[in-house]
C-alpha positions as CSV (number, residue, x, y, z in Angstrom):
1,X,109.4,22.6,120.4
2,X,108.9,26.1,120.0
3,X,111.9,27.7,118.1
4,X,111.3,31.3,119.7
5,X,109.1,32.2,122.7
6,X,105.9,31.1,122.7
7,X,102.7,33.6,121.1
8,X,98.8,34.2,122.2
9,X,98.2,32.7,118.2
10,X,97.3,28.6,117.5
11,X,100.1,26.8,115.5
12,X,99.6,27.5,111.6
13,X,99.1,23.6,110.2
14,X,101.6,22.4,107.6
15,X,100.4,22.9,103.9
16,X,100.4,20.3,101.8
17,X,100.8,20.0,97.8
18,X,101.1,17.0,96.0
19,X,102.7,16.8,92.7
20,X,104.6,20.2,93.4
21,X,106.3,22.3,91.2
22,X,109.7,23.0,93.1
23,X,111.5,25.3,89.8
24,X,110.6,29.0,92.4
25,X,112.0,27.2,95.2
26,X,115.4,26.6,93.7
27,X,117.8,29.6,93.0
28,X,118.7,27.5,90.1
29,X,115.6,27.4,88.8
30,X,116.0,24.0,88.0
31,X,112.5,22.7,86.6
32,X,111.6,19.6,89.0
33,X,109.0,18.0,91.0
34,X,108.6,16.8,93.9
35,X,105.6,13.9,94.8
36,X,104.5,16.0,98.1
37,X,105.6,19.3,99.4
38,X,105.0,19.8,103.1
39,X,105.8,23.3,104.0
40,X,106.2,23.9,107.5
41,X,105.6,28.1,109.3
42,X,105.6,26.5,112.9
43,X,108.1,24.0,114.6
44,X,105.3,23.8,117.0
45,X,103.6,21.7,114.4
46,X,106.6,19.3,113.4
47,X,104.5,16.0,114.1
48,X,101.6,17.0,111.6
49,X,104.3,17.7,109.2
50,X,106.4,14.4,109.6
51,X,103.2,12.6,109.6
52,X,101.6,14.3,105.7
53,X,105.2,12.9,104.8
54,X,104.3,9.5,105.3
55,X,105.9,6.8,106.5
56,X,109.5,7.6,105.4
57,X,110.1,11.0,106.2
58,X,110.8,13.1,104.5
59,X,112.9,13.1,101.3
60,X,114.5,16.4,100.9
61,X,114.7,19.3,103.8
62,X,114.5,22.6,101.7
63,X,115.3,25.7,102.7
64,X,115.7,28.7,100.8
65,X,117.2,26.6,97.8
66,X,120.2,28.8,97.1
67,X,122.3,25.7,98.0
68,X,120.8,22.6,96.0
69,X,121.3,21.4,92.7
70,X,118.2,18.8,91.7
71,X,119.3,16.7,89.1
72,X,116.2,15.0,88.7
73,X,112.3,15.0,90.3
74,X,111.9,14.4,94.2
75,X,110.3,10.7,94.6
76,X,109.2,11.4,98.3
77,X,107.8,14.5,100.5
78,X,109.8,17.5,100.5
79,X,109.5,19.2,104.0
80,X,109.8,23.3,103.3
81,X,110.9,25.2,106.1
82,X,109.0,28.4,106.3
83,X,109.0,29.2,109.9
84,X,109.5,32.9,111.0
85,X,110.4,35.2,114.4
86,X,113.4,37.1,115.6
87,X,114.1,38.6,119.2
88,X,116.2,39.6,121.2
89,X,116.3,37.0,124.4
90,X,119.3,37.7,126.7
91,X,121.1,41.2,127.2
92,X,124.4,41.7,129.3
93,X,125.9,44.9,129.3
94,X,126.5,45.5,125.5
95,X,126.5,41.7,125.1
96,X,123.1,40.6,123.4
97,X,121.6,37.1,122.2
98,X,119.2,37.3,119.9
99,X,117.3,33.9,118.4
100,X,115.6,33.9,114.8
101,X,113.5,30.6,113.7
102,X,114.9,28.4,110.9
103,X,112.7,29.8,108.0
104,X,114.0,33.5,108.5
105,X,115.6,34.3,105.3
106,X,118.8,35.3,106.2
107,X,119.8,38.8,104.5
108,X,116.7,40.7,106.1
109,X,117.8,39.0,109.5
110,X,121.3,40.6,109.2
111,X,119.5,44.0,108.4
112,X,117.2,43.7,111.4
113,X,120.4,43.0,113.2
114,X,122.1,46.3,112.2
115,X,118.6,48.2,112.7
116,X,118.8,47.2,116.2
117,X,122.7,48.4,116.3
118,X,123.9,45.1,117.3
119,X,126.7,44.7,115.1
120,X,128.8,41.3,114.3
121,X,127.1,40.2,111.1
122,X,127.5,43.0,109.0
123,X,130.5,40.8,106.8
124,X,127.5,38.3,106.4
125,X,125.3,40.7,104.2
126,X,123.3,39.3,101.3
127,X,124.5,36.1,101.4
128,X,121.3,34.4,100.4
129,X,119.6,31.3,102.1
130,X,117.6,30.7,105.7
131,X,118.6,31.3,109.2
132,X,118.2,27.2,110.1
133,X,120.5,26.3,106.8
134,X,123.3,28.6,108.3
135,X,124.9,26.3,110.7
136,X,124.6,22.9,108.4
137,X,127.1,24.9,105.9
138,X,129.1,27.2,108.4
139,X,128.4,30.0,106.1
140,X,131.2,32.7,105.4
141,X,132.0,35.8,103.6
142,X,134.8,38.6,103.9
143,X,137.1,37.1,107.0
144,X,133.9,36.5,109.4
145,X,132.4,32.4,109.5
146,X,128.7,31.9,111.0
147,X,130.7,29.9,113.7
148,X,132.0,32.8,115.0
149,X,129.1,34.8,116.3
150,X,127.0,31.3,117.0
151,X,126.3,30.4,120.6
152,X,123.4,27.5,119.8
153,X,120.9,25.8,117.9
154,X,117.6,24.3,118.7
155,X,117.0,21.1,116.9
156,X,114.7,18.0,116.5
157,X,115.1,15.0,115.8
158,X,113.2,13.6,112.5
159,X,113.3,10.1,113.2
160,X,112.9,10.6,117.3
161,X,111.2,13.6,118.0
162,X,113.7,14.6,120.5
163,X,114.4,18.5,121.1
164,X,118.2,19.3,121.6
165,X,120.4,22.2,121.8
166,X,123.4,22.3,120.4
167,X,125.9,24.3,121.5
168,X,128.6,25.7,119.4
169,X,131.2,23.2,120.1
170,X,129.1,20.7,119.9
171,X,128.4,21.1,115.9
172,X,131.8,20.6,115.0
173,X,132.6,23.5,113.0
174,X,134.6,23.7,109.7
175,X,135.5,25.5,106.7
176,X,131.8,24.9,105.1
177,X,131.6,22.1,107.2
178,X,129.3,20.9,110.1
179,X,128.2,18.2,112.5
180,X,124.9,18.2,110.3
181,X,126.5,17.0,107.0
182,X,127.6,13.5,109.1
183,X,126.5,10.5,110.0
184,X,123.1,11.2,112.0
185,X,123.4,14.8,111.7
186,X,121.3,14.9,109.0
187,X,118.7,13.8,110.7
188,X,118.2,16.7,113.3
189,X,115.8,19.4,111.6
190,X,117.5,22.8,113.2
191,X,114.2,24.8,114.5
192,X,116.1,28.4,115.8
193,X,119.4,29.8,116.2
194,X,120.9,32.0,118.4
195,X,123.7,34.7,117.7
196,X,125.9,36.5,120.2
197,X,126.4,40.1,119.3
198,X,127.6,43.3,120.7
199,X,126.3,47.2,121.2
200,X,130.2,47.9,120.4
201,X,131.6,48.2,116.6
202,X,134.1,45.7,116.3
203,X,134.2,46.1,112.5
204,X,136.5,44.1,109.6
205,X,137.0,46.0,106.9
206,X,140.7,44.3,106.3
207,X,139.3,41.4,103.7
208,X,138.9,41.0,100.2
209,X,137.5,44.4,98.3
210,X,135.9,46.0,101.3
211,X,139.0,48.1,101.8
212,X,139.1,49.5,97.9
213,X,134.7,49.6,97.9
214,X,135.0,51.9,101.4
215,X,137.3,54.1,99.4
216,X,135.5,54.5,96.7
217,X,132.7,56.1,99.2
218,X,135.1,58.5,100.7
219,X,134.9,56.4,104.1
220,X,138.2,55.3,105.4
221,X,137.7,52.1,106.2
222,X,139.8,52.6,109.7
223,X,136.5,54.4,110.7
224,X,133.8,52.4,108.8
225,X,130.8,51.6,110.8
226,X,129.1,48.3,110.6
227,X,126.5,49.6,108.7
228,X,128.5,51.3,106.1
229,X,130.4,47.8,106.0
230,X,127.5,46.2,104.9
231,X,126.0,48.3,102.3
232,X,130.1,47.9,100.9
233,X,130.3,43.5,101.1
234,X,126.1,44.0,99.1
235,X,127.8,46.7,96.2
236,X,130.3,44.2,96.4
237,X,128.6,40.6,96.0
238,X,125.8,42.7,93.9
239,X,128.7,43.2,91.2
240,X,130.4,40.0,91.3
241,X,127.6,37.3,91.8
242,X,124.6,37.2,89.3
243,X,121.1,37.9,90.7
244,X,118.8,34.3,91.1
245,X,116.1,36.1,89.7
246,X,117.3,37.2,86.4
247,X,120.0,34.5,86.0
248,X,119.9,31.0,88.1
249,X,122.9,30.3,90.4
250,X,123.7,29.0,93.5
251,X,126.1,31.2,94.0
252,X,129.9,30.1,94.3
253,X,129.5,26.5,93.3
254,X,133.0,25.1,94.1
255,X,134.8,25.0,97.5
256,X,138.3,26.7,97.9
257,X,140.6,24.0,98.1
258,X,142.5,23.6,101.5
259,X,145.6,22.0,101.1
260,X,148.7,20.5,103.4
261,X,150.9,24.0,103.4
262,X,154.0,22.5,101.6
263,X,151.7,21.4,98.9
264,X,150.4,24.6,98.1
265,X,153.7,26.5,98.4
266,X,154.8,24.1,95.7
267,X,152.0,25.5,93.5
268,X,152.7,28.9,94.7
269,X,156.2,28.7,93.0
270,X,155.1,27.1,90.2
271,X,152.3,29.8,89.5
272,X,153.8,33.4,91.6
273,X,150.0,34.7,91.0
274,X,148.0,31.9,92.3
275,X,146.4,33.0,95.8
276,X,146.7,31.5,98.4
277,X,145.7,32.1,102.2
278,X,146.6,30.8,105.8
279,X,144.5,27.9,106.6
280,X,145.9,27.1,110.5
281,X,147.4,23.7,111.6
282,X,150.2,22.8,108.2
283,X,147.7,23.9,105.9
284,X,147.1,26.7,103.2
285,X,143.7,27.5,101.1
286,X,143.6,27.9,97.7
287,X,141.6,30.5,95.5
288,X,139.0,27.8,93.4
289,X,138.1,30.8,91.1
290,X,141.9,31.4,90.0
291,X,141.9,27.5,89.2
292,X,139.1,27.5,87.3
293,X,139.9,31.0,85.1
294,X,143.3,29.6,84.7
295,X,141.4,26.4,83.1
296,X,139.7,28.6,80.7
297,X,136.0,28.3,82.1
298,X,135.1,31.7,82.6
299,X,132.3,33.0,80.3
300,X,132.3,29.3,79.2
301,X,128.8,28.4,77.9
302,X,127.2,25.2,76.6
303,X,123.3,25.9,75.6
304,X,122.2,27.2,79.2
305,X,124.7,25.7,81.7
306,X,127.2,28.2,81.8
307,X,129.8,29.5,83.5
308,X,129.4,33.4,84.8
309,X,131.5,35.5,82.6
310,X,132.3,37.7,86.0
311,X,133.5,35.0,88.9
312,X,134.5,32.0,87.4
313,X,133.2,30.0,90.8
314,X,129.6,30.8,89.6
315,X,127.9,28.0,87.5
316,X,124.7,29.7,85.9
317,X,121.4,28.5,84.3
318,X,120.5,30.6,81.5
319,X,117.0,29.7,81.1
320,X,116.0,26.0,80.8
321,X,119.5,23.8,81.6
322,X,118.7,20.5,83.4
323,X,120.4,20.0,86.5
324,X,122.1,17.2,85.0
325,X,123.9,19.2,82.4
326,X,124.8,21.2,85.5
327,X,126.0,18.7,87.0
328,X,128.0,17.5,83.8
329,X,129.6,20.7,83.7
330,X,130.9,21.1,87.1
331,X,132.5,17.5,86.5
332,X,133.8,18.9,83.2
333,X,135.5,21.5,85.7
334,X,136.6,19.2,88.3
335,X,138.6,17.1,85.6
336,X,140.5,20.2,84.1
337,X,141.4,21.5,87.2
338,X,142.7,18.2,88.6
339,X,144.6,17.6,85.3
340,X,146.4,20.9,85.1
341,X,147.2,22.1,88.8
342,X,146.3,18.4,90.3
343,X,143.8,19.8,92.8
344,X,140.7,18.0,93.2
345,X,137.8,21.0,94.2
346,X,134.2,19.8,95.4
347,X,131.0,21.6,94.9
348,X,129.3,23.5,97.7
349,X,125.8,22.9,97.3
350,X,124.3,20.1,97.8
351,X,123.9,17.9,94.6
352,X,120.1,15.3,94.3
């Protein structure tokens, strides 16, 4: 069950806490509990873990936290996955497959990426979260999806102990949208992933701000490199989204809406400004931050749920908000925007 190529060193056992605090290991900063806290820096010792979680398993699979809202304390274990390593593991020419273990966190992978000039990622920069959490939410960012540099997972079963690999067809892919959200899927604990990159710059400047933040370094973004990509999509998401550390956030908290195309051309008429993008197959994606503004919920603030007075998509915890007032205000959201534009839009993270 090893997620990366096997070392000289002895498995590191789990850790256990009981009665844990879990408010540092939510970017919310939401102040729960959970009963136990198993936390997991091996997949090679899985079965010790599954075992200090007792006879139901565990409760809650955390990762990084940057996609969880807890709305109240965690009953059962929590199994933390904290697992670490990153290699390269097939080379072909200038095609390269590289494998990091579930508990890398991912920004630092994608820099380790572009230190080894293997380039693909570079759109994916500072998006926060683990490695293993990547494929469960088909993270995306600036034109470029997870899905589209994936090649496979290795994952266990919780329930069986089977080891699987997944390849990328197999998982189903969708906008923010996986096998893993479905039926049994979650019950296969993802232990590695592996990324097909390239030696050549095949770089995508041509979404969002990238174009306009390139300019304003004097690089034309027909020429940008990779690297230089990057460091634009971080000044980028480092002025738009809040910083977990000095404000809690999850980042964007609501979906983009993807709607059957005549549907959103209809809103499109009704509202000339309202954008709206290409979704494939009769369908047309929606801008959730221009429905939410247009609802008057930017800047919005009721004690320390709030709304983030720069991206309207960004539901913030100013110090000591409760998940459930969170949660209340995101509903609060919903409603408006399904009253005015009626759109329904679902949250991203995963509510407990």
């Amino acid at each position: 069950m090893t997620a990366l190529p096997a070392n000289d060193f002895p498995p590191a056992p789990p850790s256990i806490i009981d009665d844990a605090p879990l408010r540092a290991l939510n970017t919310f900063g939401i102040d729960a509990r959970a009963h136990r806290l198993v936390t997991l820096t091996d997949a090679r010792t899985l079965p010790a873990a599954l075992d200090a979680c007792g006879p139901d398993g565990p409760a809650l699979i955390l990762g990084g936290g940057s996609n969880l809202l807890l709305t109240r304390d965690i009953d059962g274990a929590v199994l933390r996955i904290a697992s670490r390593g990153r290699a390269i593991v097939e080379q072909a020419g200038d095609d390269v497959i590289v494998e990091a273990a579930a508990g890398e966190p991912w920004h630092p992978f994608v820099q380790w990426t572009l230190a080894q000039r293997l380039f693909g990622l570079e759109n994916l920069s500072l998006i926060p979260g683990l490695v293993g959490a990547s494929p469960i939410q088909n993270i995306g960012a600036y034109g470029v999806e997870m899905a589209d540099r994936m090649r496979s997972l290795l994952a266990i079963h919780l329930r069986t102990g089977e080891s699987r690999r997944f390849d990328a067809s197999e998982c189903r892919f969708g906008y923010r949208d996986s096998v893993f959200k479905h039926g049994d899927g979650p019950q296969w604990l993802i232990a590695s992933v592996r990324f097909g990159l390239s030696r050549r710059a095949d770089p995508r400047p041509g979404y969002g701000d990238i174009g306009a933040e390139l300019q304003t370094r004097g690089i034309d973004a027909s020429t940008a490199t990779p690297p230089q990509i990057a460091e634009a999509v971080c000044a980028i998401r480092r002025r738009k989204l809040p910083d977990p550390a000095l404000i809690g956030n999850a980042g964007s908290f609501f979906k983009n809406p993807v709607l059957p195309r005549r549907q959103a051309e209809a809103l499109r008429q009704a509202h000339p400004d309202m954008p709206v993008y290409p979704a494939g197959d009769g369908h047309a994606k929606i801008a959730a931050a221009w429905l939410i503004e247009h609802c008057g919920w930017k800047g919005f603030r009721d004690g320390d749920a709030g709304v983030h007075p720069q991206h309207a998509l960004v539901l913030v915890n100013y110090g000591h908000a409760r998940g459930a007032e969170l949660l209340a205000l995101a509903r609060r959201i919903q409603d408006s925007v399904r009253q005015r534009f009626g759109v329904a839009i679902e949250p991203e993270p995963r509510v407990i």
